[in-house]
SEKE-382081 format. One record per residue: residue number from 0; x, y, z of N, C-alpha, C in turn. Coordinates in pm, 1 decimal. Layout:
site seq:NUM | n_px:X | n_py:Y | n_pz:Z | ca_px:X | ca_py:Y | ca_pz:Z | c_px:X | c_py:Y | c_pz:Z
...
END
This chain:
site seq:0 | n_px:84.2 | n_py:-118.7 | n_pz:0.0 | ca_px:0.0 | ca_py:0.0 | ca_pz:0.0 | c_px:88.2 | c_py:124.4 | c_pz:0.0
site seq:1 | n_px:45.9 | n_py:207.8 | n_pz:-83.9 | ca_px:124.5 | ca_py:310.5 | ca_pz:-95.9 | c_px:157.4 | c_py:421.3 | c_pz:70.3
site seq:2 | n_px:271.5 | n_py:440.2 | n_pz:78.1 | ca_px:270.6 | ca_py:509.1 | ca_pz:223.9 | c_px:355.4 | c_py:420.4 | c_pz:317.8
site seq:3 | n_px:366.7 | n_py:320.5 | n_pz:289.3 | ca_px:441.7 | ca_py:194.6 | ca_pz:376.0 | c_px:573.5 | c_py:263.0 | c_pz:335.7
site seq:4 | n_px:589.5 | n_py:174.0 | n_pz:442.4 | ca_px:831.5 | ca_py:185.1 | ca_pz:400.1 | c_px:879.3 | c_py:307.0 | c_pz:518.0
site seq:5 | n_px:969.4 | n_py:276.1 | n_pz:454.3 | ca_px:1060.7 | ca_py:400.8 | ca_pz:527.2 | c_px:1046.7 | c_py:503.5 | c_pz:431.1
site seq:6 | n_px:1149.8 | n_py:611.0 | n_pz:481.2 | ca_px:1116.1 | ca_py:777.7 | ca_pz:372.0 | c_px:1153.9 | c_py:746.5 | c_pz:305.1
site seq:7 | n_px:1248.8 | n_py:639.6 | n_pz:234.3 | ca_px:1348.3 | ca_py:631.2 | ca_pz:96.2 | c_px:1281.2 | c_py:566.4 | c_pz:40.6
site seq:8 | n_px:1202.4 | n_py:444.2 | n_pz:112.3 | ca_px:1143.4 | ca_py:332.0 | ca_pz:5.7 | c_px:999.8 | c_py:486.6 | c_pz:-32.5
site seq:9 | n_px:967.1 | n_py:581.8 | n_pz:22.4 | ca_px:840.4 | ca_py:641.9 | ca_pz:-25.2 | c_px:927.1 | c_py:736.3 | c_pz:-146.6
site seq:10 | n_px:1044.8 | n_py:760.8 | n_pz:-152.4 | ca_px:1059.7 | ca_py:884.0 | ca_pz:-223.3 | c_px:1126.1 | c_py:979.0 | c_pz:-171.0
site seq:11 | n_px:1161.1 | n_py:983.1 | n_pz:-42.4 | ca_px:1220.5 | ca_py:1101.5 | ca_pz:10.8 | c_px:1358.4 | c_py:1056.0 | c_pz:47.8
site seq:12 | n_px:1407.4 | n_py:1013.2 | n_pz:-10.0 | ca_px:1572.0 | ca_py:1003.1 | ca_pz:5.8 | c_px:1677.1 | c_py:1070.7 | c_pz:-28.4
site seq:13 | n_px:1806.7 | n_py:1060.7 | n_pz:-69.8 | ca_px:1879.1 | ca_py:1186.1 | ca_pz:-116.0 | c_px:1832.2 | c_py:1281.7 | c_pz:-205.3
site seq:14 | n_px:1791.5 | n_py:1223.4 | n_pz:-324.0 | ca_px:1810.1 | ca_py:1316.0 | ca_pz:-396.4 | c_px:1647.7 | c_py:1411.3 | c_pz:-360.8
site seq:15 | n_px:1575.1 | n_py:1370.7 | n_pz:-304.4 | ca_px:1458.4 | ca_py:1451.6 | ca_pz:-247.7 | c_px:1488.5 | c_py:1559.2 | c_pz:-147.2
site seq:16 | n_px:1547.0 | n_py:1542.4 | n_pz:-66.3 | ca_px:1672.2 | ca_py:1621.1 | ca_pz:8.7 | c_px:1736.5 | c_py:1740.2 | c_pz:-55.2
site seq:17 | n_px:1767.4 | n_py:1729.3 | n_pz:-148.6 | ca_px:1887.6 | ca_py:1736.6 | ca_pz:-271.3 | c_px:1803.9 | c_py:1884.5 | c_pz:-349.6
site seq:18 | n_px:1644.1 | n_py:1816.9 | n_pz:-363.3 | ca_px:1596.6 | ca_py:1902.7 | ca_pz:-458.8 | c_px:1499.6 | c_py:2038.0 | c_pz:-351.1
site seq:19 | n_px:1516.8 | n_py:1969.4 | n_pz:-266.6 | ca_px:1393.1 | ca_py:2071.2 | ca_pz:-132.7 | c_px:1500.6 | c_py:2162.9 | c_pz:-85.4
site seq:20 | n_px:1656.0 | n_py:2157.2 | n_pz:-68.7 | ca_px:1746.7 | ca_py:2218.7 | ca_pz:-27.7 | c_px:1771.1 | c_py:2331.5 | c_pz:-164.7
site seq:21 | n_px:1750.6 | n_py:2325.0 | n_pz:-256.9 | ca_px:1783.6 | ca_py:2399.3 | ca_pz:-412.2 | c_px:1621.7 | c_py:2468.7 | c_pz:-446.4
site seq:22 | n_px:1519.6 | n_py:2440.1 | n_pz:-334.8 | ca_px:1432.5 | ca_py:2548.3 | ca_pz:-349.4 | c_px:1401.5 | c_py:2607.4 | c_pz:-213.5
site seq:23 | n_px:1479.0 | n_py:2584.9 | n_pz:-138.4 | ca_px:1423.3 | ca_py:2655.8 | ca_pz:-3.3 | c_px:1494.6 | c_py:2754.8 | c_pz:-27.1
site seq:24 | n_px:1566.4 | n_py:2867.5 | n_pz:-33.6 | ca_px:1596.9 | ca_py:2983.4 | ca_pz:-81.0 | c_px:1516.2 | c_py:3098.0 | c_pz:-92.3
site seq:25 | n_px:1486.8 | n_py:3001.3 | n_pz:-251.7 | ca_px:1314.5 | ca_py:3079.6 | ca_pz:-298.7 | c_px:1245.6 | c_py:3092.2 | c_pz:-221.0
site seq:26 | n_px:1177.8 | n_py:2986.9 | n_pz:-158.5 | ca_px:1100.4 | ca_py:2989.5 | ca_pz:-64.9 | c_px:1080.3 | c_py:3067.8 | c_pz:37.3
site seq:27 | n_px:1193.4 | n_py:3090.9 | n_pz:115.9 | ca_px:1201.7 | ca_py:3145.5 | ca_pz:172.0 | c_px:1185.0 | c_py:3325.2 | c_pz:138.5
site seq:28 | n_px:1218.7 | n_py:3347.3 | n_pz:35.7 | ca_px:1222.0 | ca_py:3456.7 | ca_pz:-20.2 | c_px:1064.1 | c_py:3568.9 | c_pz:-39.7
site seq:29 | n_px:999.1 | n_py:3420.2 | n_pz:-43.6 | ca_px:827.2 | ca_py:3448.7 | ca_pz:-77.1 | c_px:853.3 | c_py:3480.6 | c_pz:-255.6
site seq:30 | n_px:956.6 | n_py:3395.2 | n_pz:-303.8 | ca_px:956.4 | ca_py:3396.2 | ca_pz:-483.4 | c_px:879.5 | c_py:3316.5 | c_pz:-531.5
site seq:31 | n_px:821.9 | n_py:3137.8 | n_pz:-438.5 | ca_px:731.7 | ca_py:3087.2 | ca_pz:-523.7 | c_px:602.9 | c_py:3043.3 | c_pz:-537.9
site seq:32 | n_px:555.4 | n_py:3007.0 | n_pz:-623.3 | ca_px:392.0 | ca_py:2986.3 | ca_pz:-624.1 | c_px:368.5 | c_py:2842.2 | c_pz:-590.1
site seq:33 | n_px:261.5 | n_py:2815.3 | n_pz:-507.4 | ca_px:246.5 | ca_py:2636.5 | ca_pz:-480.0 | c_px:235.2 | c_py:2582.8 | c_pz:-634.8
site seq:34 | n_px:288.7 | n_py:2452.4 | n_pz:-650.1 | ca_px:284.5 | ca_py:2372.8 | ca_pz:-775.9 | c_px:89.4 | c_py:2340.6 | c_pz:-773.0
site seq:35 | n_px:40.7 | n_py:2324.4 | n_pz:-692.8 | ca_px:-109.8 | ca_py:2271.9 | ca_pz:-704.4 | c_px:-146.4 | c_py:2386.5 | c_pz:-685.4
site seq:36 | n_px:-229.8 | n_py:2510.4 | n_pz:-607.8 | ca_px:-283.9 | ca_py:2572.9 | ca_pz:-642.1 | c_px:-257.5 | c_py:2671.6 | c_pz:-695.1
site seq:37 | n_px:-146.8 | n_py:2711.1 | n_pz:-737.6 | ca_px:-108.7 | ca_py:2821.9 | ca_pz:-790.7 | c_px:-103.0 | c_py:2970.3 | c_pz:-729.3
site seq:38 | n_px:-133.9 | n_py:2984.3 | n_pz:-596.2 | ca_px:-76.7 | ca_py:3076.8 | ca_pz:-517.5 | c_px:44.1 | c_py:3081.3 | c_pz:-468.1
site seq:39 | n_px:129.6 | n_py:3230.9 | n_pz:-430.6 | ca_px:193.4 | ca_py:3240.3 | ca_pz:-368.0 | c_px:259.1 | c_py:3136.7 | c_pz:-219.2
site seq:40 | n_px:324.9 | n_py:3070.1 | n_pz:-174.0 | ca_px:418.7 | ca_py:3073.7 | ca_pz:-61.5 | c_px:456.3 | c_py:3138.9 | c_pz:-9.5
site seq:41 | n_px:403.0 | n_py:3194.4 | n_pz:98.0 | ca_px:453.1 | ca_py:3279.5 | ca_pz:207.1 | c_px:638.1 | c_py:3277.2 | c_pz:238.7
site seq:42 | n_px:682.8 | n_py:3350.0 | n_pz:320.7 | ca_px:799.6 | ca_py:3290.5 | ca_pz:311.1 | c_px:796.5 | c_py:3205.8 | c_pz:450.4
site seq:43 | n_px:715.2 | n_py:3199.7 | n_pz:516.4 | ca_px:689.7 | ca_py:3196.9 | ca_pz:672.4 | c_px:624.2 | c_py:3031.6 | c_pz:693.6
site seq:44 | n_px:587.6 | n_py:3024.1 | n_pz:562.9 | ca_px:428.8 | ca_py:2908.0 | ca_pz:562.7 | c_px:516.0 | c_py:2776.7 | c_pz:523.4
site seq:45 | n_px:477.5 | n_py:2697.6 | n_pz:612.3 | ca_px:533.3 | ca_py:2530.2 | ca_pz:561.9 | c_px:475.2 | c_py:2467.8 | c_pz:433.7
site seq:46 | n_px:575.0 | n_py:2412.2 | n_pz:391.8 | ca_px:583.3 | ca_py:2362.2 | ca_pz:252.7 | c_px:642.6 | c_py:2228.2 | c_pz:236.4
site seq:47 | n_px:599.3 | n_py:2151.3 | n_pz:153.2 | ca_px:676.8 | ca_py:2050.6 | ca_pz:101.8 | c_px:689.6 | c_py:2028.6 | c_pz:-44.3
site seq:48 | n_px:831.9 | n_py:1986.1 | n_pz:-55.3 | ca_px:829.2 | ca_py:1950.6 | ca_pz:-198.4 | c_px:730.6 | c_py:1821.2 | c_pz:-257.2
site seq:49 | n_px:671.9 | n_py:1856.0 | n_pz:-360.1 | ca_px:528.3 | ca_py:1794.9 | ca_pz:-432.3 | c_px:567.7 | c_py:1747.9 | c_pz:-568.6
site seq:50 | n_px:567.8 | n_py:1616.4 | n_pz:-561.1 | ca_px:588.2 | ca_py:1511.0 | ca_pz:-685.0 | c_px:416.0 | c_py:1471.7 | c_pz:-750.1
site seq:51 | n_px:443.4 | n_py:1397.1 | n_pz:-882.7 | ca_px:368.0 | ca_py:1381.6 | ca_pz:-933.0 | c_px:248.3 | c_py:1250.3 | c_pz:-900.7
site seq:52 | n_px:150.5 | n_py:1213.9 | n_pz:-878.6 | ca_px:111.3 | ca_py:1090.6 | ca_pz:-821.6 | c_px:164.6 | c_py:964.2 | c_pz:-865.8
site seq:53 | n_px:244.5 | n_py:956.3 | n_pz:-926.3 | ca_px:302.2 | ca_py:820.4 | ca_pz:-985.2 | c_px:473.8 | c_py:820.7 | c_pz:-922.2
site seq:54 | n_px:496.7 | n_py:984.7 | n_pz:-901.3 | ca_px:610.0 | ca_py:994.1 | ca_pz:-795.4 | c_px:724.2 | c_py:920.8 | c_pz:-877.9
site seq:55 | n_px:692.3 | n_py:1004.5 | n_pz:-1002.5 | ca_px:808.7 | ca_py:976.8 | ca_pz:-1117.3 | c_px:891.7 | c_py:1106.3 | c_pz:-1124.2
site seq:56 | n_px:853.7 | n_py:1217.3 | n_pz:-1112.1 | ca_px:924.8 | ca_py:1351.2 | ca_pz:-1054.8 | c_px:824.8 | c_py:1426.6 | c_pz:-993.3
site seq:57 | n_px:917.9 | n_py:1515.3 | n_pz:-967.9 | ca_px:900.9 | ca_py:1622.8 | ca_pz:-831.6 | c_px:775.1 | c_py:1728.9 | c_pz:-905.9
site seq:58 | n_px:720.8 | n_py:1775.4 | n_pz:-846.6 | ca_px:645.9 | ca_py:1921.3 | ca_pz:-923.1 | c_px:694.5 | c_py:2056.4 | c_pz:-898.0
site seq:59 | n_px:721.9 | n_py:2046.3 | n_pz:-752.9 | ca_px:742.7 | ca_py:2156.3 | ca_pz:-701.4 | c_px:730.6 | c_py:2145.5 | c_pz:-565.9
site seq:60 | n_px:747.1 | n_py:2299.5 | n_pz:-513.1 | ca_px:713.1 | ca_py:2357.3 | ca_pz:-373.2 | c_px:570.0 | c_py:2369.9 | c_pz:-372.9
site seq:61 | n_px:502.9 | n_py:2299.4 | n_pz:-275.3 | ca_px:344.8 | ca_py:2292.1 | ca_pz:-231.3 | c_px:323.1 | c_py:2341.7 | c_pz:-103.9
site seq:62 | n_px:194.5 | n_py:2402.6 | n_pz:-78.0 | ca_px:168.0 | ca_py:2445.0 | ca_pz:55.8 | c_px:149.0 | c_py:2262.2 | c_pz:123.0
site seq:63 | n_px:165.4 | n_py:2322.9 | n_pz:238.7 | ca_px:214.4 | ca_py:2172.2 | ca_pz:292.8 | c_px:28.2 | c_py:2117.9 | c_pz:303.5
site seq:64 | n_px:-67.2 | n_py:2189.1 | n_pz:311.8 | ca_px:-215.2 | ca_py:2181.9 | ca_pz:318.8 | c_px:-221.6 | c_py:2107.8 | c_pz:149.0
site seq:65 | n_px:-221.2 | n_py:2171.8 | n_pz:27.3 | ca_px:-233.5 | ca_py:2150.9 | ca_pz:-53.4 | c_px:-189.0 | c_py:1985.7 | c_pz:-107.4
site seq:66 | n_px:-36.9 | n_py:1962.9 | n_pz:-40.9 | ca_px:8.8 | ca_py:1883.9 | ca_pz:-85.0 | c_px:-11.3 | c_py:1712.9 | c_pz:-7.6
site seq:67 | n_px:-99.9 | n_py:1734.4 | n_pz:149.2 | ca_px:-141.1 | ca_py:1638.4 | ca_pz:156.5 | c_px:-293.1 | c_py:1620.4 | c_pz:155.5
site seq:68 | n_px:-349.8 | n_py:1719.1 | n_pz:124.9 | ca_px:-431.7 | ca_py:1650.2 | ca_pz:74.9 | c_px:-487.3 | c_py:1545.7 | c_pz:-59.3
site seq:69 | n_px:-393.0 | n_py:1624.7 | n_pz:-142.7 | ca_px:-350.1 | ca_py:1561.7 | ca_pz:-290.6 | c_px:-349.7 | c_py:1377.0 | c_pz:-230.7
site seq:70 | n_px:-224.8 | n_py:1428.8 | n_pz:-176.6 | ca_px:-181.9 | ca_py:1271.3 | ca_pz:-131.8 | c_px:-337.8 | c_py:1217.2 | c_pz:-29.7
site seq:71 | n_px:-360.7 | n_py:1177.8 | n_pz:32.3 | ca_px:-442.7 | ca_py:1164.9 | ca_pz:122.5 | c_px:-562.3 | c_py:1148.7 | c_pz:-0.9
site seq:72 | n_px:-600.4 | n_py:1236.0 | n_pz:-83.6 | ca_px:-733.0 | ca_py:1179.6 | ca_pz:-201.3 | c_px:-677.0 | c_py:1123.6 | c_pz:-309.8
site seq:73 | n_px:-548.1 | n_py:1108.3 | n_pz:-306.1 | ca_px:-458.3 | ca_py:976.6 | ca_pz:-407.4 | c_px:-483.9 | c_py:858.4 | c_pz:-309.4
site seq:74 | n_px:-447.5 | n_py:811.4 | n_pz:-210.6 | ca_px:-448.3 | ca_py:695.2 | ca_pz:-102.8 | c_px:-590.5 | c_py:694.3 | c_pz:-136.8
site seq:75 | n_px:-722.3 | n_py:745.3 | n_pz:-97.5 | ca_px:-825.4 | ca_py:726.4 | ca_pz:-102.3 | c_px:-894.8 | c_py:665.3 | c_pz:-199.0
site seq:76 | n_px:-874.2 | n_py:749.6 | n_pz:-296.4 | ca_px:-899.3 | ca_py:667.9 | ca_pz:-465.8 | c_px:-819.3 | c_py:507.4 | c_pz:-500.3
site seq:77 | n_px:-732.1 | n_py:485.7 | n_pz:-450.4 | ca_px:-665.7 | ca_py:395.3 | ca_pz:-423.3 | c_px:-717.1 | c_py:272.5 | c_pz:-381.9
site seq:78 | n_px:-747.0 | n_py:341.1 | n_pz:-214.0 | ca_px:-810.0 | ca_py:224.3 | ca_pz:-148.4 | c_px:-984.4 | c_py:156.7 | c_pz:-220.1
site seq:79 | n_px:-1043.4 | n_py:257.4 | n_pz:-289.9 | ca_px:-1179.8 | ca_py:230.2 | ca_pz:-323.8 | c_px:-1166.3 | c_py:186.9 | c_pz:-468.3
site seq:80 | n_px:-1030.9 | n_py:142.7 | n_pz:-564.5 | ca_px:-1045.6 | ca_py:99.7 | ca_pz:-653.9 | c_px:-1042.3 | c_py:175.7 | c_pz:-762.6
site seq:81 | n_px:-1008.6 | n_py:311.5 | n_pz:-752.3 | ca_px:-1045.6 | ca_py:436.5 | ca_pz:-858.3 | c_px:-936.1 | c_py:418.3 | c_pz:-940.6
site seq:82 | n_px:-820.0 | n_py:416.3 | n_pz:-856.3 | ca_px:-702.1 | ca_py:416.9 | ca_pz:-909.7 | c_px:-621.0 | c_py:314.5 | c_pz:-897.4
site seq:83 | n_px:-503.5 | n_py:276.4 | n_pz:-970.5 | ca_px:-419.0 | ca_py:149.4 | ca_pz:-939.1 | c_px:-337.4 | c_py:206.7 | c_pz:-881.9
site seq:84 | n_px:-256.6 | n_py:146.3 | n_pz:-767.8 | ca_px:-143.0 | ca_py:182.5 | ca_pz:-667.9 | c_px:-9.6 | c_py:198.6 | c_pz:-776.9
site seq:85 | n_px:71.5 | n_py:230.8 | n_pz:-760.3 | ca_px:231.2 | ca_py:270.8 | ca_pz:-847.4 | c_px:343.6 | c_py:221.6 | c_pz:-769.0
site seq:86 | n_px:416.5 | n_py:211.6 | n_pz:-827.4 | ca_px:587.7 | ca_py:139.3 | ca_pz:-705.9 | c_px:587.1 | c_py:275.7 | c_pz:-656.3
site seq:87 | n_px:614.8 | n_py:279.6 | n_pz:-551.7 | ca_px:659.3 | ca_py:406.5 | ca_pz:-459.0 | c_px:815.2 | c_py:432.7 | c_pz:-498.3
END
């Protein structure tokens, strides 16, 4: 089930690290827009970096609200058959 593992078996291993460290800057700056809704990032407001649901690449910097819920109605669709699960 998608969500199991450790952070590496999910996706968040070096090079996830790698790519959240090469936009926190921006971020911080209040330079970028969430990848899902398309507003601004505060520079203040928690964020996570936001991959694609198949978690084949990254999208971007997401409000950290935005980006689990994504996830959280990906798992959901999941569990009810909507969608097929992906290798993490």
């Amino acid at each position: 089930m998608p969500g199991t593992g450790s952070r590496q078996d999910r996706g968040y291993g070096p090079a996830h690290e790698k790519q959240r460290k090469a936009w926190a800057p921006r971020v911080r700056r209040g330079e970028v827009d969430c990848a899902r809704c398309k507003l601004r990032i505060g520079p203040h407001e928690q964020w996570d970096l936001g991959h694609t649901d198949d978690r084949t690449a990254w999208s971007g910097p997401e409000h950290v609200g935005c980006n689990r819920r994504a996830g959280a109605a990906n798992s959901h669709a999941v569990r009810k058959g909507l969608k097929h699960s992906r290798a993490w």
